[in-house]
C-alpha positions as a printed Julia matrix, in Angstrom:
167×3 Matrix{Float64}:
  10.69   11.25  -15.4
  12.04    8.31  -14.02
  14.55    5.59  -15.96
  13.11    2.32  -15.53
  15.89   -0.08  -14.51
  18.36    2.59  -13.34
  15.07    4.29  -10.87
  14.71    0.22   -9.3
  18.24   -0.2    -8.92
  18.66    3.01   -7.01
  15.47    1.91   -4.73
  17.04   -1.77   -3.99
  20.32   -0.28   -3.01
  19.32    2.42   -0.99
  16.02    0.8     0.96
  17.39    0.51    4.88
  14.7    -2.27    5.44
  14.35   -5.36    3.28
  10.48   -6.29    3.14
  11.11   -9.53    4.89
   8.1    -9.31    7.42
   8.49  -12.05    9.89
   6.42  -13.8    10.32
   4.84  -12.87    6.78
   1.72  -10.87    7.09
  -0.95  -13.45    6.05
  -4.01  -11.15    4.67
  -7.33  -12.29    3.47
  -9.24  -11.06    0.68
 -12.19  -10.03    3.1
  -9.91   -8.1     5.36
  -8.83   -6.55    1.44
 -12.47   -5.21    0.77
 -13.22   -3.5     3.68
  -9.89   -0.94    3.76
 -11.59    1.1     0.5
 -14.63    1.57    2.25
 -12.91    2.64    6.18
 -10.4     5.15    4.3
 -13.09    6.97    2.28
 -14.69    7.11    6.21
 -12.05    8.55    7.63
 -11.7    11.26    5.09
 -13.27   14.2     6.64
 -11.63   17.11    4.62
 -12.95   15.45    1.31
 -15.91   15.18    2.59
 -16.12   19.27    2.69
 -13.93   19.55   -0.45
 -14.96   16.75   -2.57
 -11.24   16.92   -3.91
  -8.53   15.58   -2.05
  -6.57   12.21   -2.27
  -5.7    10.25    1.07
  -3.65    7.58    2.44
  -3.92    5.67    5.17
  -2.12    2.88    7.23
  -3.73   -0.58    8.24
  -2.7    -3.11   10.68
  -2.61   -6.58    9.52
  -5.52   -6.79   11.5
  -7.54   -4.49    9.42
  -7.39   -2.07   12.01
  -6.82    2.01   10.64
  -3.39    3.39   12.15
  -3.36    7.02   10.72
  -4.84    8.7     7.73
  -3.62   11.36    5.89
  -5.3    13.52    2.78
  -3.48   16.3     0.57
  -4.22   17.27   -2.73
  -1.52   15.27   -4.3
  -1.29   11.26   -3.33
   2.51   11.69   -2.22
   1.83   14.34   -0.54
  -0.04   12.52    1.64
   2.15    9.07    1.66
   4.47   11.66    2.86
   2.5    12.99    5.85
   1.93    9.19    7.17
   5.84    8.15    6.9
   6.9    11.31    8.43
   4.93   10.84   11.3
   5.65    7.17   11.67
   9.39    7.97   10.93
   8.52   10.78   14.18
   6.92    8.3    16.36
  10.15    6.08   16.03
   7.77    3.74   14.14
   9.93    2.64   11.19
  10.11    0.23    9.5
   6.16   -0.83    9.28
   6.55   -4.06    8.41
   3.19   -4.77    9.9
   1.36   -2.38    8.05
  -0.73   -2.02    4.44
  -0.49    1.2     3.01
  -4.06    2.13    1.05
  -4.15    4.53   -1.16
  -7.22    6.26   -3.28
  -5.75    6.78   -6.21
  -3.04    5.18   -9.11
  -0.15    2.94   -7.55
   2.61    4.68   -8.85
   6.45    3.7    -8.99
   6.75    6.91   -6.38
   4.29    5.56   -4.44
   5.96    1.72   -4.15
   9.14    3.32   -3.57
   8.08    5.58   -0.56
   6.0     2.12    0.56
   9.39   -0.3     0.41
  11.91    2.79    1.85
   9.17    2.95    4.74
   9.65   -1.14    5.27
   5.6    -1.48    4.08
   5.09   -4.94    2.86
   1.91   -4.43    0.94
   0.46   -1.52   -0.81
  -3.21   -1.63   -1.87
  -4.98    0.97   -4.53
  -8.35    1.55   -6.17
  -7.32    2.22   -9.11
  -3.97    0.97  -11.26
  -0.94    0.59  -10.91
   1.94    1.49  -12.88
   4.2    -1.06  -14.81
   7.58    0.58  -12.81
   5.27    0.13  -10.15
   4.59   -3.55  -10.8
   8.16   -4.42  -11.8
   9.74   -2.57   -8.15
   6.9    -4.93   -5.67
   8.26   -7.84   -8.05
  12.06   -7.2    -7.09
  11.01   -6.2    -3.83
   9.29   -8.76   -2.67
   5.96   -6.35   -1.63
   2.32   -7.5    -1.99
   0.78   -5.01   -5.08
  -2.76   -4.99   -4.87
  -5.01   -2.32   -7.54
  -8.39   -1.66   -8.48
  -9.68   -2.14   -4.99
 -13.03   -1.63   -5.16
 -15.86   -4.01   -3.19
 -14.96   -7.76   -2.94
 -12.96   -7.03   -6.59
  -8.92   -6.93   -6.85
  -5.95   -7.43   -8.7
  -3.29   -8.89   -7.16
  -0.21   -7.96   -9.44
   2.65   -9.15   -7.09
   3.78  -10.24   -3.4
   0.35  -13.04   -3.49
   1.91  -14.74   -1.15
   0.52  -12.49    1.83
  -2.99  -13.33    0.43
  -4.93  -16.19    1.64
  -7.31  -16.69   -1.47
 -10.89  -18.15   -0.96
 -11.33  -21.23   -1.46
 -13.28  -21.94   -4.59
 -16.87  -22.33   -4.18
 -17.69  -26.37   -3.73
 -14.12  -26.43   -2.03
 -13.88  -27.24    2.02
């Protein structure tokens, strides 16, 4: 189990990057909805197993980076930032990490030790989750699913239609 204030404190102290993407990653809600849809693509052993989790990496241009699936979510968080860290390509500070399960504090903390700014889900996230993008400063966006979000924190990477009547 994790301890709340004592888990973010250890994260804020020990992250090597600050999620200060410069210039800030500007994403659009369109660009959003579409990452659900090209991660379940790129899922090949699920589709012979019908049971495995993945992860993947996005460029701020919506384009997919790497995708990783394990039977466990961190597991496969775990297999993208250990290849990145590999490649020599930490921090990702360009990046959106997509996940296709729960946003979970583990899973914001791996996402803001790896320099990701924003960390999208389809399904919720957790309140330690919620509270560690708020100090952080990273973009928390859950129940991903068609043109439908929530953004929880970090909006300011999300250009928002405008409403409808609205040039």
């Amino acid at each position: 189990g994790l301890c709340g204030k004592a888990s973010l404190d250890a994260v804020r102290t020990t992250a090597r990057w600050p999620l200060a993407d410069t210039p800030p990653l500007r994403l659009t809600t369109e660009l959003l909805s579409r990452l659900p849809e090209r991660l379940r693509a790129a899922q090949r052993v699920f589709d012979r197993t019908g049971g495995l989790h993945a992860a993947a990496l996005f460029g701020e241009d919506g384009e997919l980076l790497d995708v990783r699936e394990d039977v466990g979510r961190h597991n496969a968080v775990d297999k993208l930032v250990g290849r990145a860290l590999q490649a020599g390509d930490l921090p990702l500070s360009r990046t959106v990490l997509m996940v296709s399960g729960r946003a979970s504090f583990e899973l914001a903390q791996k996402a803001v030790m790896a320099g990701i700014p924003v960390l999208a889900a389809v399904s919720a996230p957790s309140s330690l989750a919620v509270d560690l993008a708020t100090e952080t400063g990273m973009t928390l966006v859950g129940f991903l699913r068609g043109t439908s979000m929530n953004i929880y924190a970090g909006e300011h990477r999300i250009a928002l239609p405008a409403p409808a009547g609205h040039a």
